[in-house]
MIDREN-148205 format. One line per 10 residues: for each residue x, y, z of N, C-alpha, C. Coordinates in steps of 0.1 Angstrom, whole numbers, plus 5000, padded with zeros to 4 digits. Atoms other than C-alpha are relative to their C-alpha. Layout:
<bados>
X/Y/Z/X/Y/Z/X/Y/Z ~ ...;
</bados>
This chain:
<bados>
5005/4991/5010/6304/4177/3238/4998/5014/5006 ~ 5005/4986/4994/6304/4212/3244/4987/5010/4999 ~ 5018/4994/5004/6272/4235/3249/5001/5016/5001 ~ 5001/4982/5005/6270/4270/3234/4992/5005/5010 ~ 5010/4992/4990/6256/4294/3263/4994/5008/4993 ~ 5006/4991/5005/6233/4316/3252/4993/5012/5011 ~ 5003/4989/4991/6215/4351/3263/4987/5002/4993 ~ 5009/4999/5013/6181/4354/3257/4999/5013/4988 ~ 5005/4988/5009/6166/4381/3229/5003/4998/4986 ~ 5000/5005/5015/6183/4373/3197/4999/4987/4995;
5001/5017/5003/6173/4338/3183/5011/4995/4991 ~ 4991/5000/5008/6198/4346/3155/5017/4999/5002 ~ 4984/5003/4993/6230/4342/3178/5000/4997/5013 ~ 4998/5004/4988/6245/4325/3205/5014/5003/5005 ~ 4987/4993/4993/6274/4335/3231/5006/4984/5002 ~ 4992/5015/4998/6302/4302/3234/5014/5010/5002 ~ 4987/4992/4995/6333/4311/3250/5000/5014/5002 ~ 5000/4985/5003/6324/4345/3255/4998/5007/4987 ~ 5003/4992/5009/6320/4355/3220/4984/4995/4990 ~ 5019/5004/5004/6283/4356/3199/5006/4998/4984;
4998/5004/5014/6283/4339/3164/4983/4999/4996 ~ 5017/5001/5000/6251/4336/3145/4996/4984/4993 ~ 5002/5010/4999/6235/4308/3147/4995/4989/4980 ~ 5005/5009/5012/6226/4300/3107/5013/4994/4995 ~ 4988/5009/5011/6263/4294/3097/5011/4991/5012 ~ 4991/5004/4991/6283/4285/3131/4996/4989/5009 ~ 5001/5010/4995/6284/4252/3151/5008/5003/5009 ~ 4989/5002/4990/6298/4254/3182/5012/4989/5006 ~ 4992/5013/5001/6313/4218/3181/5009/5004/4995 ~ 4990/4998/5011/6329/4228/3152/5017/5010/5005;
4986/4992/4997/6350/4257/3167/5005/4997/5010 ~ 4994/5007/4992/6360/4238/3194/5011/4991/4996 ~ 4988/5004/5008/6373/4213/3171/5010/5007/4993 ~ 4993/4993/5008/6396/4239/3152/5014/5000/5005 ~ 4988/5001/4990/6418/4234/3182/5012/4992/4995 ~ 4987/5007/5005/6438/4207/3167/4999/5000/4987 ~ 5006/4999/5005/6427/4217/3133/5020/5001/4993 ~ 4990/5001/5009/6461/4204/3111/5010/5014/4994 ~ 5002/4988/5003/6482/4237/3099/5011/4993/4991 ~ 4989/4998/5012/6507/4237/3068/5009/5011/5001;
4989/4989/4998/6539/4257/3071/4994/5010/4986 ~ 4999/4989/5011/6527/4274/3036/4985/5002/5002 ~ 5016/4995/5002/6486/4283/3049/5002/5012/5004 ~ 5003/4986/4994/6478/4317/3051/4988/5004/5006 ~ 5019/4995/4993/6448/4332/3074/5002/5015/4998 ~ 5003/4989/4992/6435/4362/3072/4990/5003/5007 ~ 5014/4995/4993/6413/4375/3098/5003/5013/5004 ~ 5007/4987/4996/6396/4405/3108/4990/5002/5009 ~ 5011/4995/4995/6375/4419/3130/4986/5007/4989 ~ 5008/5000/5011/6340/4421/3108/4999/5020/4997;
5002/4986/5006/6337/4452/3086/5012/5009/4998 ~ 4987/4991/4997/6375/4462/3088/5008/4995/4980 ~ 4997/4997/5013/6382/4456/3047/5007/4979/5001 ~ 5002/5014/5000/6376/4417/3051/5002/4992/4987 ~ 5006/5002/5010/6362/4411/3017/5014/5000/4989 ~ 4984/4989/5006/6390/4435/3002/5013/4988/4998 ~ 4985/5005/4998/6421/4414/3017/4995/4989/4989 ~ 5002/5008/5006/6404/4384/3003/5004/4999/4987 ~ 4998/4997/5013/6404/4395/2967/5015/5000/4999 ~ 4985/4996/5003/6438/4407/2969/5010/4989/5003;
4992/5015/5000/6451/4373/2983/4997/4996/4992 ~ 5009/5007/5009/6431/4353/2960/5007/5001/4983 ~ 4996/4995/5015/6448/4376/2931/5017/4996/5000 ~ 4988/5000/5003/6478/4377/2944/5007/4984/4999 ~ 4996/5012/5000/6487/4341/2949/4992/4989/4987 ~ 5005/5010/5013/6466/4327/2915/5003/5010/4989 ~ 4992/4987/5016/6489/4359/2895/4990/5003/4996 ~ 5010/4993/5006/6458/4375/2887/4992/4996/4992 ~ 5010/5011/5005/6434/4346/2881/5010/4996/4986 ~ 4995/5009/5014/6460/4331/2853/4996/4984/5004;
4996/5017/4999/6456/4297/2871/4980/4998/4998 ~ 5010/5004/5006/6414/4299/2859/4993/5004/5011 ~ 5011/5000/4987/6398/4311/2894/4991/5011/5000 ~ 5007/4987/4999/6381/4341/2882/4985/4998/4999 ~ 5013/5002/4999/6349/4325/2881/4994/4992/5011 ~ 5004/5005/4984/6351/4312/2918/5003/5008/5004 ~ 5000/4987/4990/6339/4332/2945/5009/4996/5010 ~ 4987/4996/4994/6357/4344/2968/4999/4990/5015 ~ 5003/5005/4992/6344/4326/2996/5000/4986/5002 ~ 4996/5008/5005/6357/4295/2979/5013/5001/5000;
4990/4997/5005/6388/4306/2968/5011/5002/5013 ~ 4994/4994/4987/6393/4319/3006/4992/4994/5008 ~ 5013/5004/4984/6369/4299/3034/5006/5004/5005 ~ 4999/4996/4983/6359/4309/3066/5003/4989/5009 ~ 4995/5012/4988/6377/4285/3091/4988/4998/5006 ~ 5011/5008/4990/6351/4287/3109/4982/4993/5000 ~ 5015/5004/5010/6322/4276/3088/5002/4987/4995 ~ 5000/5011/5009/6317/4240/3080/4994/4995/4990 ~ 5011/4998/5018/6311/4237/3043/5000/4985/4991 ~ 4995/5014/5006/6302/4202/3034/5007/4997/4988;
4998/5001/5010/6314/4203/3004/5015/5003/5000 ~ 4990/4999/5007/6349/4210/3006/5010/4987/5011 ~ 4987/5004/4996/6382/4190/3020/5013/5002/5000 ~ 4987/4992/4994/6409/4210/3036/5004/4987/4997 ~ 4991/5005/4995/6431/4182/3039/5008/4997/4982 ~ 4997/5000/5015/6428/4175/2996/5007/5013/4995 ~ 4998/4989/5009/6434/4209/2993/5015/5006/4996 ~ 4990/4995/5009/6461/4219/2970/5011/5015/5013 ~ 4988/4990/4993/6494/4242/2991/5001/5011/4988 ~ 5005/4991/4989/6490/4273/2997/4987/4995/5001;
5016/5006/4993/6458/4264/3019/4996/5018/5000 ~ 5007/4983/5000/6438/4305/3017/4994/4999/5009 ~ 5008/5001/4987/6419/4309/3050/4997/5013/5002 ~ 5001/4984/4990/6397/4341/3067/4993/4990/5010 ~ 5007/5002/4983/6386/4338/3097/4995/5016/5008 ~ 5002/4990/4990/6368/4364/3125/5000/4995/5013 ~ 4994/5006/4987/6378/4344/3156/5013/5003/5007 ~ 4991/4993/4994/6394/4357/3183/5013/4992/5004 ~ 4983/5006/5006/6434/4346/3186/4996/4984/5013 ~ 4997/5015/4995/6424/4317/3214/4992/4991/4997;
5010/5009/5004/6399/4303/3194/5007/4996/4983 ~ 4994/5002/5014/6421/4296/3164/5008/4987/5002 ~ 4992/5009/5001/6442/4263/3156/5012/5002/5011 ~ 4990/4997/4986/6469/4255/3186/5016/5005/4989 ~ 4983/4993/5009/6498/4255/3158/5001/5013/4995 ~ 4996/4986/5003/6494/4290/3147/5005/5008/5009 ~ 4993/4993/4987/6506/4299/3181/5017/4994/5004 ~ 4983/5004/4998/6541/4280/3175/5005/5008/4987 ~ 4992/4985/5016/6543/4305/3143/4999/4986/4990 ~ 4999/5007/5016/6535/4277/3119/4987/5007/4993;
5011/4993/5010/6518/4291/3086/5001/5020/5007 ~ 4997/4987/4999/6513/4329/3083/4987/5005/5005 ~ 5012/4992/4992/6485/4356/3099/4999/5014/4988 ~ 5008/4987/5005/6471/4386/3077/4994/5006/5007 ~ 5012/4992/4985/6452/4408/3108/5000/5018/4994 ~ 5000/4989/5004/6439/4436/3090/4991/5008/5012 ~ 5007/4992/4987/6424/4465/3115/4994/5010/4992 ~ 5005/4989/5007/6402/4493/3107/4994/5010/5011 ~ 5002/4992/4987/6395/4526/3128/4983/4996/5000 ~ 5010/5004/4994/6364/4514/3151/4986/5005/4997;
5012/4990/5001/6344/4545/3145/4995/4996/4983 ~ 5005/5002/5012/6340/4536/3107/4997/4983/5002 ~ 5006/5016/5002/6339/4495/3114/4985/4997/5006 ~ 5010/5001/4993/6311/4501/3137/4987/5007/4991 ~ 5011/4992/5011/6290/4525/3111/5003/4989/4987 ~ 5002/5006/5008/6296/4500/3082/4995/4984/5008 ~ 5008/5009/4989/6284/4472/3110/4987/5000/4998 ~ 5018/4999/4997/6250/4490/3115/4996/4996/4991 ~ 5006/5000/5014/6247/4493/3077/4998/4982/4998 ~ 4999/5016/5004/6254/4452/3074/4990/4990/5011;
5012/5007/4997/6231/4442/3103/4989/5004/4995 ~ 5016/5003/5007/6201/4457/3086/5002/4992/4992 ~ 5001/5010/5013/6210/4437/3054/4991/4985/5009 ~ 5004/5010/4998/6205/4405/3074/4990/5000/5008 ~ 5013/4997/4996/6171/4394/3075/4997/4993/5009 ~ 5004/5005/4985/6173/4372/3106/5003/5007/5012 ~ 4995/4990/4987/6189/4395/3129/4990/5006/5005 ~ 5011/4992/5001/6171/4414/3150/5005/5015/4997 ~ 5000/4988/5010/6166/4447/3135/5005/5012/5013 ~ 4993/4986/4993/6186/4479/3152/4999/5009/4997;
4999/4986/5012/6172/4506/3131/5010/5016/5008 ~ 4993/4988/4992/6185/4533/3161/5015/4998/5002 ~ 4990/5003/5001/6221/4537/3161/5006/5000/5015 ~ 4995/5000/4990/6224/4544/3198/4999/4984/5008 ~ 4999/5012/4991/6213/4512/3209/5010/4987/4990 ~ 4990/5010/5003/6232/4494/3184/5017/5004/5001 ~ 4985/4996/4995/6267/4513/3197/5000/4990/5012 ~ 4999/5004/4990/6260/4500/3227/5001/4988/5004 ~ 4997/5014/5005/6259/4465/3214/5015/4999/4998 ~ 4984/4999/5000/6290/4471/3197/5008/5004/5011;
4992/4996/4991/6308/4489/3225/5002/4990/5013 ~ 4995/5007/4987/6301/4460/3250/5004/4986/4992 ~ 4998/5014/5008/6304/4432/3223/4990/4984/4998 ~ 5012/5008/5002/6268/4420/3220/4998/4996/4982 ~ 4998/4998/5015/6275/4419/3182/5005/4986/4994 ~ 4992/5014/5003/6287/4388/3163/5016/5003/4997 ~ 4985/4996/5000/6327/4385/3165/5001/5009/5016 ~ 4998/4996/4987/6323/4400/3201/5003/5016/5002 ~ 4991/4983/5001/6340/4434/3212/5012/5003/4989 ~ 4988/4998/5010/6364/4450/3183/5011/5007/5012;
4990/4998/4995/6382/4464/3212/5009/4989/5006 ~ 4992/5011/4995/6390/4428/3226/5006/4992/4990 ~ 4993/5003/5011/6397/4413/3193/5013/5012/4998 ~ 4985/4988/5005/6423/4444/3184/5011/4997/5004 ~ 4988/5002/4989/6437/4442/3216/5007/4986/5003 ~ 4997/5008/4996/6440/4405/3224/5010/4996/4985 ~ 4992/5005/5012/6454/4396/3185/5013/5009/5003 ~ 4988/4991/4999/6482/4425/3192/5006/5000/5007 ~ 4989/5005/4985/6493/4417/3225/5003/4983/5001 ~ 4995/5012/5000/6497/4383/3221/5005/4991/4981;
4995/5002/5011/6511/4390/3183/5020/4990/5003 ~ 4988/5005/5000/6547/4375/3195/4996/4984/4997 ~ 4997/5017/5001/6533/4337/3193/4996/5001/4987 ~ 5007/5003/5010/6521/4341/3158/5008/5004/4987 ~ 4993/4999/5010/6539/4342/3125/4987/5011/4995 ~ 5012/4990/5001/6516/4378/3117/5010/5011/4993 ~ 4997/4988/5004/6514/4410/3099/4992/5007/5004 ~ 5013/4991/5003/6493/4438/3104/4999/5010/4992 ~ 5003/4987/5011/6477/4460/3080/4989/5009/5005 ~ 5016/4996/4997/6448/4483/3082/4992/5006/4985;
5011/4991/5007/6420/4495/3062/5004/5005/4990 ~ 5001/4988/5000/6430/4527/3058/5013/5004/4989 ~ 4987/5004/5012/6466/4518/3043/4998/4997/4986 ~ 5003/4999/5010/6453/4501/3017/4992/5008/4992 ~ 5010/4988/5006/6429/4528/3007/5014/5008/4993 ~ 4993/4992/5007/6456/4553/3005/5007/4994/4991 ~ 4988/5007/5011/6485/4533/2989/4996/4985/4999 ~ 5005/5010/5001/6467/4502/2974/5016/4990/4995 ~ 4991/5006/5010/6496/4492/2952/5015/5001/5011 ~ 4990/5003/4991/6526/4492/2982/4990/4991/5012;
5007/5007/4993/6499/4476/3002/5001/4983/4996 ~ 5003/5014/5008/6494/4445/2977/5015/4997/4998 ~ 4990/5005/5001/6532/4446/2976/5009/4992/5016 ~ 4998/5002/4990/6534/4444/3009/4998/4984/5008 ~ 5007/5019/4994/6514/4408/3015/5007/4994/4992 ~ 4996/5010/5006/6533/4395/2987/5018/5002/5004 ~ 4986/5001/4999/6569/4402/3000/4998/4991/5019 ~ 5004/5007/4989/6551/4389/3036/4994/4985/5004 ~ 5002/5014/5006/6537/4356/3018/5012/4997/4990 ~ 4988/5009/5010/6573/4349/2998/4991/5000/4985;
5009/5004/5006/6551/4353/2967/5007/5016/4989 ~ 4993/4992/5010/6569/4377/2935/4992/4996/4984 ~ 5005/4997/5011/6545/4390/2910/5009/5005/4984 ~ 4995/4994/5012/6557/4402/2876/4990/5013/5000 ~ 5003/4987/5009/6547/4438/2859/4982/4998/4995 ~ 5015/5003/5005/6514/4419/2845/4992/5000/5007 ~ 5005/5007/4988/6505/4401/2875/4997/5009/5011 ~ 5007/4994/4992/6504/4429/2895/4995/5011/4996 ~ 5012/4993/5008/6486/4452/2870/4985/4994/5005 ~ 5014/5007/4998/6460/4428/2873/4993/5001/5013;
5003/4998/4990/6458/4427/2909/4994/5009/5004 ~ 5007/4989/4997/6452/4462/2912/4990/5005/4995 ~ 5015/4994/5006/6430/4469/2887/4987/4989/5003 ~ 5006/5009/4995/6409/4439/2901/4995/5001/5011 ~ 5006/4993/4988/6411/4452/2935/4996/5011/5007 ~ 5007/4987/4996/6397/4484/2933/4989/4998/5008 ~ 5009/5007/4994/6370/4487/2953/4987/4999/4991 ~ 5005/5000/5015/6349/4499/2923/4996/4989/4990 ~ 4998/5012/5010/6358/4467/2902/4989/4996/5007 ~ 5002/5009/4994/6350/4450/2930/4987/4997/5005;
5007/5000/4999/6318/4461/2937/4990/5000/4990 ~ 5008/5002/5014/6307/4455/2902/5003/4980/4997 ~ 4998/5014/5001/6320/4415/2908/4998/4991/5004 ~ 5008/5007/4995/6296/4393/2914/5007/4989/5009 ~ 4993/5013/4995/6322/4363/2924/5012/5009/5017 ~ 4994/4992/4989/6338/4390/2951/4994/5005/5011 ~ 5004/4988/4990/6313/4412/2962/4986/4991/5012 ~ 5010/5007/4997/6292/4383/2976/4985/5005/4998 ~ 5018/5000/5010/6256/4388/2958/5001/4990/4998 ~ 5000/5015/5002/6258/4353/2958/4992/4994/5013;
5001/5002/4985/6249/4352/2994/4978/5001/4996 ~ 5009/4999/5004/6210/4342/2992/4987/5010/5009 ~ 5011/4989/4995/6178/4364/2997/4996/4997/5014 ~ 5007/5001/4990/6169/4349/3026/5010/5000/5014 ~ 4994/4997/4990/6199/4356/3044/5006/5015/5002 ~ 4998/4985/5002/6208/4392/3031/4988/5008/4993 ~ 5007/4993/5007/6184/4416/3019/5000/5012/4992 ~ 4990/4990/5007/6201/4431/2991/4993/5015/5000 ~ 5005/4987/5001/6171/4456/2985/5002/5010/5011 ~ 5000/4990/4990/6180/4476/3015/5016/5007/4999;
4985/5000/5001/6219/4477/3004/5009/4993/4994 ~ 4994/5013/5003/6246/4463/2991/5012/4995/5014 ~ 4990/5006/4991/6273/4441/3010/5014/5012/5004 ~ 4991/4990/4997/6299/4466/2999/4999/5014/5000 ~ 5010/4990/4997/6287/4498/3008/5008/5013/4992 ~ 4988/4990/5004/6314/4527/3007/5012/5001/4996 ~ 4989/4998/5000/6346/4521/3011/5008/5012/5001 ~ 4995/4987/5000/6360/4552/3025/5008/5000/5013 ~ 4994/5003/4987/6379/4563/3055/4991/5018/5003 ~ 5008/4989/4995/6357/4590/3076/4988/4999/5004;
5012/5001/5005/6322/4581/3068/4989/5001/5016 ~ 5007/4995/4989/6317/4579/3105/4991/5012/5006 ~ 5005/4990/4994/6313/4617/3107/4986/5001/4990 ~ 5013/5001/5001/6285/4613/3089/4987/4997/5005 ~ 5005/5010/4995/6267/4592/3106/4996/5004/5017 ~ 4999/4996/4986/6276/4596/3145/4995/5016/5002 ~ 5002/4990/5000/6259/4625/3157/5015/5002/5018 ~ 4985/4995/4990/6284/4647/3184/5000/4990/5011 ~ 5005/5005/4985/6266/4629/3217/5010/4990/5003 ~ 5000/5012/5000/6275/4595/3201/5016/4999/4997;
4983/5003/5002/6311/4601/3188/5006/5001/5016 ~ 4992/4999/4982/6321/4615/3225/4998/4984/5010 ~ 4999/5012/4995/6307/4585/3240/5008/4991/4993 ~ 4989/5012/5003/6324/4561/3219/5018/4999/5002 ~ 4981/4998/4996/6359/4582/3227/5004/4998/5014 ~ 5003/5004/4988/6349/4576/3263/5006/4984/5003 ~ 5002/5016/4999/6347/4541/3260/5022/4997/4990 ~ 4991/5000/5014/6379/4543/3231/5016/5000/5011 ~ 4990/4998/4986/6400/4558/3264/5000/4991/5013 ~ 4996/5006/4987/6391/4537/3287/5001/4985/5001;
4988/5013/5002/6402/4501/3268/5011/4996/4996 ~ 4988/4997/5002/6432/4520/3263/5006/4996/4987 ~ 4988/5000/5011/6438/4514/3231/5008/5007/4996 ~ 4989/4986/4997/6457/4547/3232/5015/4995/5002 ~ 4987/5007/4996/6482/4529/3247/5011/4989/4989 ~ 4989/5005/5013/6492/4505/3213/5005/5005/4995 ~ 4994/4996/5009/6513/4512/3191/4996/4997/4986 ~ 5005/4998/5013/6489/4513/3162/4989/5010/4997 ~ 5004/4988/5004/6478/4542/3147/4986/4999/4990 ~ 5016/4999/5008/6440/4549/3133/4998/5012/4994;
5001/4986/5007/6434/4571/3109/4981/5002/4997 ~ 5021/4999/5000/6399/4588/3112/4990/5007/4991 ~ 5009/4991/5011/6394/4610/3080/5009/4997/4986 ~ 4993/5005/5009/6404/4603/3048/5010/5013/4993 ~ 4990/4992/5003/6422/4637/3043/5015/5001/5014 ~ 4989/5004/4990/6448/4621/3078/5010/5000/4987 ~ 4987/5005/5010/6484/4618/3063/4998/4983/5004 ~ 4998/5017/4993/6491/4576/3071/5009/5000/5014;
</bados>
């Protein structure tokens, strides 16, 4: 049996394999077992690094593959419709479940099923520029009322920047899913894309999942996955999630949705340091482009 390490200070998370999960929904056993964890040539995952338009993708799979709730799923949440691999939810049975299998995940690429690394089933890896995933971060750990609390934003960068955070460092997730994108049947998207062009975006996962909407079907989609809609949809925007693990009165789940919001937020000191740090785990060096204001071209 394996034993989750831990560090002390937060009681609400523990470090296993190097990365920190929080301890009310994750089992360490569990993601160990994921290892041989059955795959279907037609399952799709998406994962994300947390805060990078997680929620978002979901809906838009969800829509795109049940034609825009015609097959009756508009009254299951999303979190149903799409589990987290890595959450054991007594209640369901992957194995009964009906092809296409919908999966998210925020587990880093060697902690995922062994067969998604021979390219069986497909990958969704949406990315989002750091400086905004890290400021809608802060906003999402006050929500939760076990965490411990980070009201100061410098000391919670410095969480994020070394990967004391749950889901680990966003620079190791980025990097390690991208550099070792050749074993994986994958796409990538970001954020930032679908912001600008939602509707070539949503065409985009459906020509990448084999999956050919009609005129209706993808009306629906879009007007379903605004972020607007979406934040007015209880079965989406998780408000389902209970008081004693989110604390809606301080926010909601889905906050902004913008591309920039950073500069609000980071004062000068804190943006330079984080371009510090931004340079020197070279992400500079990919070939994926971040856009950091919402008036960037794509």
């Amino acid at each position: 049996m394996s034993q989750a390490t831990s560090e002390p200070a937060d009681p609400f998370m523990f470090k296993h394999r190097g990365i920190y999960f929080p301890t009310e929904f994750i089992v360490p056993e569990y993601i160990d077992s994921l290892e041989h964890f059955e795959i279907r040539e037609s399952d799709v995952f998406l994962v994300t690094y947390p805060k990078s338009g997680t929620i978002w993708m979901q809906q838009i799979m969800s829509l795109i593959f049940n034609e825009g709730h015609r097959n009756g799923t508009e009254s299951i949440e999303n979190n149903a419709r799409v589990p987290w691999l890595e959450i054991k939810y007594p209640t369901m049975d992957y194995n009964s479940r009906p092809s296409p299998r919908l999966f998210t995940s925020h587990l880093p690429y060697f902690l995922m099923p062994n067969d998604l690394g021979n390219k069986k089933g497909k990958i969704i890896y949406v990315t989002r520029n750091p400086k905004d995933a890290m400021v809608s971060y802060y906003h999402f750990y006050k929500l939760m009322v076990k965490a411990s609390q980070t009201e100061n934003m410098d000391d919670f960068m410095e969480n994020y920047l070394s990967g004391r955070v749950f889901s680990g460092s966003w620079f190791d997730h980025v990097t390690s899913w991208y550099t070792n994108r050749e074993d994986f049947n994958i796409l990538f998207m970001t954020y930032e894309e679908m912001i600008k062009d939602l509707r070539s975006s949503v065409l985009k996962v459906c020509r990448f999942v084999g999956k050919e909407l009609d005129e209706q079907a993808l009306a629906t989609v879009m007007e379903k996955a605004t972020f607007k809609n979406m934040k007015h949809d209880p079965v989406a925007n998780y408000t389902f999630i209970p008081d004693d693990v989110l604390n809606k009165k301080k926010g909601d789940f889905l906050r902004k949705g913008t591309i920039g919001d950073w500069k609000n937020i980071l004062t000068v000191a804190q943006s330079e340091r984080f371009d510090k740090v931004f340079l020197e785990k070279k992400i500079k060096d990919l070939p994926l482009k971040f856009i950091w204001d919402i008036h960037e071209e794509k």
